[in-house]
C-alpha positions as CSV (number, residue, x, y, z in Angstrom):
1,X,0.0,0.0,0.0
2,X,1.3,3.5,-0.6
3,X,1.3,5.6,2.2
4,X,-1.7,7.7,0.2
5,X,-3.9,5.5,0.5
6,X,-2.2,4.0,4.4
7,X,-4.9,3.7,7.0
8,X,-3.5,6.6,9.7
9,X,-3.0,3.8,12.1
10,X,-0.4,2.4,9.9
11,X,1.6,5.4,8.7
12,X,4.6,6.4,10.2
13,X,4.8,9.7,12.3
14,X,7.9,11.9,12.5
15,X,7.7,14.4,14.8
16,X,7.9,18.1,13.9
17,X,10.8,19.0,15.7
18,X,12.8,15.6,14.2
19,X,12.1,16.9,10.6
20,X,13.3,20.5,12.0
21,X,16.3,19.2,13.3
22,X,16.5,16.9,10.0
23,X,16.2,20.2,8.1
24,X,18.5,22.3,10.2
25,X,21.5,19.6,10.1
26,X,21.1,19.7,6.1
27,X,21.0,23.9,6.0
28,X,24.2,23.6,7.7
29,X,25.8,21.6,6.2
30,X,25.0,23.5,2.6
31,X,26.2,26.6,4.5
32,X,29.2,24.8,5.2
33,X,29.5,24.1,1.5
34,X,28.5,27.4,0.5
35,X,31.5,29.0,2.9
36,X,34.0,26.0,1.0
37,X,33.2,27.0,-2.9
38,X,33.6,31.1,-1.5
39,X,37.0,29.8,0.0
40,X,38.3,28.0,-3.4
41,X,36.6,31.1,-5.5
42,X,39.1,33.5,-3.8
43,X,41.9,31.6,-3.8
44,X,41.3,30.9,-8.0
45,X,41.6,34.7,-7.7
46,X,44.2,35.5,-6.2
47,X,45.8,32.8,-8.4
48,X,44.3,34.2,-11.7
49,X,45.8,37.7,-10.4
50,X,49.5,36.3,-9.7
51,X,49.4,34.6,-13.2
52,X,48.1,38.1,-14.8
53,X,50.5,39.8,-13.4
54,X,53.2,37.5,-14.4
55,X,51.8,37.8,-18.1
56,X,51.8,41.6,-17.9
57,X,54.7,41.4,-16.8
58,X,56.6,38.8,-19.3
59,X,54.7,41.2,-22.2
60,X,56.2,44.5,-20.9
61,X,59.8,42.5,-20.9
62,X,59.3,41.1,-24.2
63,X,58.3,44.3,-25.9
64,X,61.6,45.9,-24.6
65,X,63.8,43.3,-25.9
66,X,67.0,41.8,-25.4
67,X,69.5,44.8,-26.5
68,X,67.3,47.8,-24.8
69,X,67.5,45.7,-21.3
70,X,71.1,45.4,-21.6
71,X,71.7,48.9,-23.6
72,X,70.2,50.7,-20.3
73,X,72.0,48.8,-18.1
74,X,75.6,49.3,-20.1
75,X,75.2,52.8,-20.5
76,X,74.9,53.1,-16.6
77,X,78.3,51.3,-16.2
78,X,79.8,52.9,-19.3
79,X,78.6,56.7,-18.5
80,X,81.0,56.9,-15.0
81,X,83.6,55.3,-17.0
82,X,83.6,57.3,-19.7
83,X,83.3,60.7,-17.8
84,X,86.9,59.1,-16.2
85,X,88.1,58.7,-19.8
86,X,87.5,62.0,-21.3
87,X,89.2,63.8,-17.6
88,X,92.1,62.0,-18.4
89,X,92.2,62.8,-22.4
């Protein structure tokens, strides 16, 4: 028999406050869930920001090239040095 159609004699009774606590127990434990996935979202974030960055980054490097990096950093050594040379000539 289906329990539509169960005399009420043979249906089985939950109480009200079993099926609260029943109810409670499973709203936490989607909070719980919900307070997990906000956790992992952030930290995918933060990760997705780092890796940006790091992309920006690489671009703006690669767009210099190889001889302006090294052409800056040359003509800070070789500017002293040659401001020595020329005192002496």
């Amino acid at each position: 028999m289906s329990d539509a159609t169960a005399t009420p004699a043979l249906r089985q009774h939950t109480s009200l406050f079993t099926r609260l606590r029943i109810v409670e127990a499973e709203l936490e434990a989607l909070k719980a869930l919900v307070a997990d996935l906000k956790e992992d979202h952030e930290a995918l974030r933060e990760d997705r920001d780092e890796w940006r960055w790091r992309a920006e980054y690489l671009l703006a490097e690669s767009r210099k090239g190889f001889f302006d990096r090294w052409g800056q950093r040359l003509a800070e050594v070789a500017t002293p040095f040659a401001r020595r040379l020329n005192a002496l000539l």
